[in-house]
N, C-alpha and C positions, 0 to 999 in steps of 0.2 A: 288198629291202633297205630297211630304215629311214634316212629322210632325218634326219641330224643336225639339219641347221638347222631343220627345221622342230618338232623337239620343244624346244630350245635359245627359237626363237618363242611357244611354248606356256608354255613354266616362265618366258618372262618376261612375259607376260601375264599366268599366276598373280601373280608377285610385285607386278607395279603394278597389280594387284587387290587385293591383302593391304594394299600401302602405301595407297591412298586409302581402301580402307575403315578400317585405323587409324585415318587422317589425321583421316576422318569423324567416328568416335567418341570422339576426343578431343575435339569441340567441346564436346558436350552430353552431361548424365548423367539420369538418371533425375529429377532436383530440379533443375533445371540448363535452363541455354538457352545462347545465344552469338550473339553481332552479326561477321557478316559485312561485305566494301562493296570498294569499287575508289574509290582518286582518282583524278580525270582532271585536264585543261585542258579550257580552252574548244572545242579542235578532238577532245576521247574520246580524247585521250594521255594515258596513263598516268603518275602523276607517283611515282617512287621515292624514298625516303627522306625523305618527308613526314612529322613526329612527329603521333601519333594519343592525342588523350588522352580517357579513357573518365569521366564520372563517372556515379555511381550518386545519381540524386536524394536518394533515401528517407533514407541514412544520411548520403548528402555524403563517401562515398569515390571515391578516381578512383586510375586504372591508367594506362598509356599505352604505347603502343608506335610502330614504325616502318614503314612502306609497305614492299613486299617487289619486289625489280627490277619485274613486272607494276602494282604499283601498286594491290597489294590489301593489306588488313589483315584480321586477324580476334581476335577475344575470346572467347575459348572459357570455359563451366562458369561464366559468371554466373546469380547468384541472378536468380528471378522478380521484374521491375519496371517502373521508368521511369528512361531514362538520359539523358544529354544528350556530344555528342560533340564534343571540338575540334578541329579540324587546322590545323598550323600548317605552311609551305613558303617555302621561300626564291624572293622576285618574285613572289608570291601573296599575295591579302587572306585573311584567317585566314578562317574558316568555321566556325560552329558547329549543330549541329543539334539539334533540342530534339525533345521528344516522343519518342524511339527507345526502343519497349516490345519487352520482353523475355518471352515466356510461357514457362513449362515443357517442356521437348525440343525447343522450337522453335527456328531460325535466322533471326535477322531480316538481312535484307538493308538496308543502308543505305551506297548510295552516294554519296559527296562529288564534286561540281566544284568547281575551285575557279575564282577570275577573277581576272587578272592587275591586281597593285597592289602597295600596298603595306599590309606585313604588318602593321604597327600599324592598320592598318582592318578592323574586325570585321563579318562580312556571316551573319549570323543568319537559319537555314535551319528554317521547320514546314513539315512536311507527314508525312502517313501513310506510315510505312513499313511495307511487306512484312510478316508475320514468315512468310515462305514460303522452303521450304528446297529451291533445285531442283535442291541434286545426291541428294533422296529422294522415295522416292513413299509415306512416312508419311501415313496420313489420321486425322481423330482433330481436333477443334475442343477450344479453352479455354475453361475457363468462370469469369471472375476473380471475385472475391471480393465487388464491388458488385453482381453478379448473385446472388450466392448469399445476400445479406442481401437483396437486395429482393424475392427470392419467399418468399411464405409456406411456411413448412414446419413440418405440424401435427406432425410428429416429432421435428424439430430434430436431421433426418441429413440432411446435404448429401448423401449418395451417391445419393440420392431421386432428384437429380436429372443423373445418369449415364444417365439413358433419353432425355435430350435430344439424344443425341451420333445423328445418323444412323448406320443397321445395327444399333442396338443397339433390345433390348426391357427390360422391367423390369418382377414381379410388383408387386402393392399393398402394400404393408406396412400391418401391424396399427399404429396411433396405439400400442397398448400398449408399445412396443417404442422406445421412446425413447433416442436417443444410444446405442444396436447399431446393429453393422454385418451386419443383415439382410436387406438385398434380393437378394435372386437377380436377377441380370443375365443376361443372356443378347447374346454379341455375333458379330455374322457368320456365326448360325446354331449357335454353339457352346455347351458345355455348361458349365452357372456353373460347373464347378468346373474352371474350364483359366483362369480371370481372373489377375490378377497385380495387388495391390495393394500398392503403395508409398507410404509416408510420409516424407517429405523423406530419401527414398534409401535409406531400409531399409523391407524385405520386411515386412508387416502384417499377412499370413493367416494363417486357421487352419488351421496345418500337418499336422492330424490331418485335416481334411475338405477342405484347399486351398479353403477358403472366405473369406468374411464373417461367417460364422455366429458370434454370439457377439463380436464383435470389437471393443471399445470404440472409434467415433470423435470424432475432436475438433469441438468446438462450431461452427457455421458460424462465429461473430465471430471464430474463430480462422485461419480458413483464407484462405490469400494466392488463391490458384488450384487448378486441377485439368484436369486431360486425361484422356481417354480413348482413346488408340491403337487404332483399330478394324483394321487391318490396315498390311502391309507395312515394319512395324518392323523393328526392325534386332536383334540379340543384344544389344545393352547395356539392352534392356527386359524381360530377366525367361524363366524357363523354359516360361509357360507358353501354351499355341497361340490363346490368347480374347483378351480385351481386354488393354489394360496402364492401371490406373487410376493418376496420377500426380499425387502430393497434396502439395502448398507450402504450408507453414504461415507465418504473419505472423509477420515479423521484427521488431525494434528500427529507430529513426529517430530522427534527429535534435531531432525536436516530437512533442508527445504528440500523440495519436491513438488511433483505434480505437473499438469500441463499447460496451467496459467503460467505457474514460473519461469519452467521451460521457455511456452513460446513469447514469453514476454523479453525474458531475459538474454536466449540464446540468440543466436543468428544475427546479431548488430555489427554494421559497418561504420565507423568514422575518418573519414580524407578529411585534407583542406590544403589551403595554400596560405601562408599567413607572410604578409608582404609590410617588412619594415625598412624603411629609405630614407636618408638623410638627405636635407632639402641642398636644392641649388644652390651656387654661388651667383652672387653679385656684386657689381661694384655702385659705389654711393658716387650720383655726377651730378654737374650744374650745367645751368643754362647761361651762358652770356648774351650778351648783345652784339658783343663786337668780331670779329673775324679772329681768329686761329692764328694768331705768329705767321702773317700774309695770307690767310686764306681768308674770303670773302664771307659776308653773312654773320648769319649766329651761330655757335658753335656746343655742342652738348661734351664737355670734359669731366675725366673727374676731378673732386672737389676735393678742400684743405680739410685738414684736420681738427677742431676745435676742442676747447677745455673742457674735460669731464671726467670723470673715474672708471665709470660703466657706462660700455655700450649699449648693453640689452639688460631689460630688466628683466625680473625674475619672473617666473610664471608661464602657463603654456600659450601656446600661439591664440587659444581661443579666449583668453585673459587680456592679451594683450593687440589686439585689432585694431587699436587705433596707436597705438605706440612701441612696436615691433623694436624699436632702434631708440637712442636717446638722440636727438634732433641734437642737442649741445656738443653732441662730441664732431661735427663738422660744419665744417664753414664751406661759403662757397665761393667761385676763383672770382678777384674783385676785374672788374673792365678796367681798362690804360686807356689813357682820353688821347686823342690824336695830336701827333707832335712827339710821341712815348718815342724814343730811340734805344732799340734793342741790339746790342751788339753781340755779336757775334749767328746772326741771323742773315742766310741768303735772301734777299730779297728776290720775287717772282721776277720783277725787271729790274735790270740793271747788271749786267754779270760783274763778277770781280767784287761786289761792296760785299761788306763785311757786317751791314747795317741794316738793320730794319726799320723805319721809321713808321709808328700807323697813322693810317689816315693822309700818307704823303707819297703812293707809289701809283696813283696815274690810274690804280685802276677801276673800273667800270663797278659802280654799287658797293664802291668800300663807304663803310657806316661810320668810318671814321674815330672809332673807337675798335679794342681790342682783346684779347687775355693770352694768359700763357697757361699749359700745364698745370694742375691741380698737384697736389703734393701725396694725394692717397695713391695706394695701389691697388692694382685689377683684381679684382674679384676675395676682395676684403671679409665679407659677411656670407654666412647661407640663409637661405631662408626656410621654412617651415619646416621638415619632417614628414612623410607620408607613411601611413601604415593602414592595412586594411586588412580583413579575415575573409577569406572566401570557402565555405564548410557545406561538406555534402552528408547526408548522414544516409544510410541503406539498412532496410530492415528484410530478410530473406523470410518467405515460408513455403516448406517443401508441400508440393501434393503431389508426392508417388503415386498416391494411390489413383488419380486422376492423370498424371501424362507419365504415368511408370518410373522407372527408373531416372533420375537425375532432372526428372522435373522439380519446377520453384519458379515462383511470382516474387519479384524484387521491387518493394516500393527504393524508391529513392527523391529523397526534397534535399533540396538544393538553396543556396542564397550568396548570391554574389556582395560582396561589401554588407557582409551581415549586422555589423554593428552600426551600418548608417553615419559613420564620422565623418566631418568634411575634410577634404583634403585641400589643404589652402597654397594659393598663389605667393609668390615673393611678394616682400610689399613693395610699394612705389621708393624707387631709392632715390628721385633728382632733386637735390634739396630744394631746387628752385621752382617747385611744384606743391601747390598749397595740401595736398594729403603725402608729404612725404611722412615715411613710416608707416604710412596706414595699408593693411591688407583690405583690399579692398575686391578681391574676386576669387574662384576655387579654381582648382586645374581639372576634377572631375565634376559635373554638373549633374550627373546621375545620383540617386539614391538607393538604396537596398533593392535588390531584382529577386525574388522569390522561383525559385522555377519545381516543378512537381514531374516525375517520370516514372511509370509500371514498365516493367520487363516481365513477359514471359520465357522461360529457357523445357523447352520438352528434346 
């Protein structure tokens, strides 16, 4: 005959097997961890109803909860990171503990004492916590995210290095094979295609081969963490009997960060030479016909003055190109018809006179007409302005890890006269030339020169 109570004993062992394995599964997901711990007193009494508040460094959110009669608390299915924890108790000094890291599937244990005081006195707890889960016998090491940018990876797939994890092997992969998720793993003896790979809690293989094969992953700068479950998992890691690959992608935070930012932002050089000059001097001259106060030929002088209020209009030189100067404000020196008697003028021949007469002194190609001196002065006006930008810009990025120590690759682009402005000529000043005022050439004939240059420094 069948002992009642002894099967009655059985199905309730099933059942407080079913509840703590629940209980278990609730803590942590696949993307997922959760912080464990017990308050005590000074004497390893348990203190119940102690408020517990959780925050999460990274983004600066916080949760909290209450101690439970034993005197334990727990935070189940937080994201991978770094936390800091408060507890607060009545006839107890607050307690805080900093440093409480959180890995993927893990349980971190972190127990508070607190010491009797009072509760307005804050007593600030470092030290390494656990993240060891001992109501499981999961094995299977993290590998966070400063590990995985500081080894080189000539494929730029993290899963490379999933051979790190002890019980586990891993073929070579081809360099050709860039950001695929092709390595055949191999873990606890078993066959790559019984692995389970997950991306922040959804399934990521290729369902046709239950592989890697073919399977796009994310950039190492993207990934928070990673694990590798080599055996003794529980059900909430996945169907299949090999590894459980568990991958945490980089989340949001409160301050920029990260390696885009970084190399985007850090390492910029800007020079240049930025060249502004006030334009030449000129003077405003005519042309005559007749010789120079005895000198032969035509003669190029400067010119008179004429009636006007403004000399230059308003506007820039590129406004104003055919009209630099107001023509009105000079006149040009008028010819003396011959016979003109200029006194007090040496003439070229005749010593002793005191006269010049034009067009009356003998000599050889006199035109017989004449002028004198213009009334303006030398170098009266400037002309144009010249300015130009010449801008180099340098962007640095270090590969120690490739020429060691104080290597780096230096782009640098260049652009000579970047903005492309002309830089313009005087304009024509002799009144007696039909585009007087008018600019009519540049003094640089070039335009913008682009130039590009890499430096290596090992």
């Amino acid at each position: 005959m069948r002992n009642p109570m002894r099967g009655m004993a059985v199905l309730s062992l099933v059942v407080l097997t079913l509840v703590f394995t629940t209980s278990l599964l609730g803590q942590i997901s696949s993307s997922t961890g959760a912080i464990q711990g017990t308050v005590s007193d000074p004497q390893n009494a348990s203190i119940p109803g102690a408020k517990v508040t959780l925050t999460h460094v990274d983004p600066g959110t916080s949760t909290d909860t209450t101690t439970l009669s034993d005197g334990t608390f727990l935070f189940p299915l937080l994201a991978p990171g770094n936390y800091k924890i408060h507890v607060l108790a009545s006839g107890f000094e607050t307690s805080e503990l900093d440093g409480v890291r959180v890995d993927v599937t893990k349980v971190t244990n972190a127990n508070v004492k607190l010491t009797l005081g009072q509760v307005s006195t804050v007593a600030t707890v470092q030290e390494d916590f656990a993240a060891v889960d001992t109501r499981t016998a999961t094995t299977g090491d993290v590998i966070i995210g400063t590990q995985i940018r500081d080894i080189p990876l000539p494929t730029r797939n993290f899963l490379d290095l999933t051979a790190m994890q002890a019980g586990t092997a891993a073929r070579i992969q081809s360099a050709a094979t860039v950001g695929r998720g092709s390595p055949i793993l191999d873990v606890a003896g078993s066959r790559a295609t019984v692995n389970n790979f997950v991306l922040d809690g959804i399934d990521a293989r290729n369902f046709g081969s239950n592989s890697l094969a073919g399977v796009s992953v994310p950039s190492p700068d993207a990934v928070a963490e990673f694990r590798v479950s080599t055996s003794m998992y529980d059900a909430s890691q996945g169907r299949g009997s090999g590894g459980n690959i568990n991958v945490v992608l980089r989340s949001g935070t409160d301050h920029f960060h990260g390696g885009a930012f970084g190399q985007t932002i850090g390492n910029w050089g800007l020079s240049g030479v930025w060249t502004i000059q006030s334009g030449l001097p000129f003077s405003i001259t005519s042309t005559n016909g007749g010789g120079l106060a005895g000198l032969n030929g035509s003669a190029t002088i400067r010119a008179n003055a004429g009636a006007c209020s403004t000399i230059k209009p308003s506007g820039s030189p590129e406004q104003n190109l055919n009209n630099y100067m107001n023509a009105a404000c000079f006149a040009a020196v008028p010819n003396l018809p011959a016979g003109t008697v200029l006194s007090g003028y040496n003439a070229q021949e005749g010593a002793g006179s005191n006269t010049y007469v034009i067009g009356n002194n003998g000599v050889a190609g006199d035109s017989g007409v004449g002028s004198l001196f213009g009334g303006l002065g030398r170098n009266i006006l400037r002309g144009p302005g010249a300015e130009r930008l010449d801008l180099a810009v340098t962007k640095t990025f270090p590969v120690r890890k490739l020429l060691g120590e104080g290597g780096k690759i230096m782009f640098r682009a260049e652009a000579f006269k970047l903005f492309n402005n002309p830089i313009f000529s005087n304009p024509q000043a002799n009144i007696s030339n039909s585009n007087f005022g008018h600019i009519i050439s540049t003094v640089d004939g070039t335009g913008r020169i682009p130039q590009l240059a890499l430096k290596l420094n090992f």
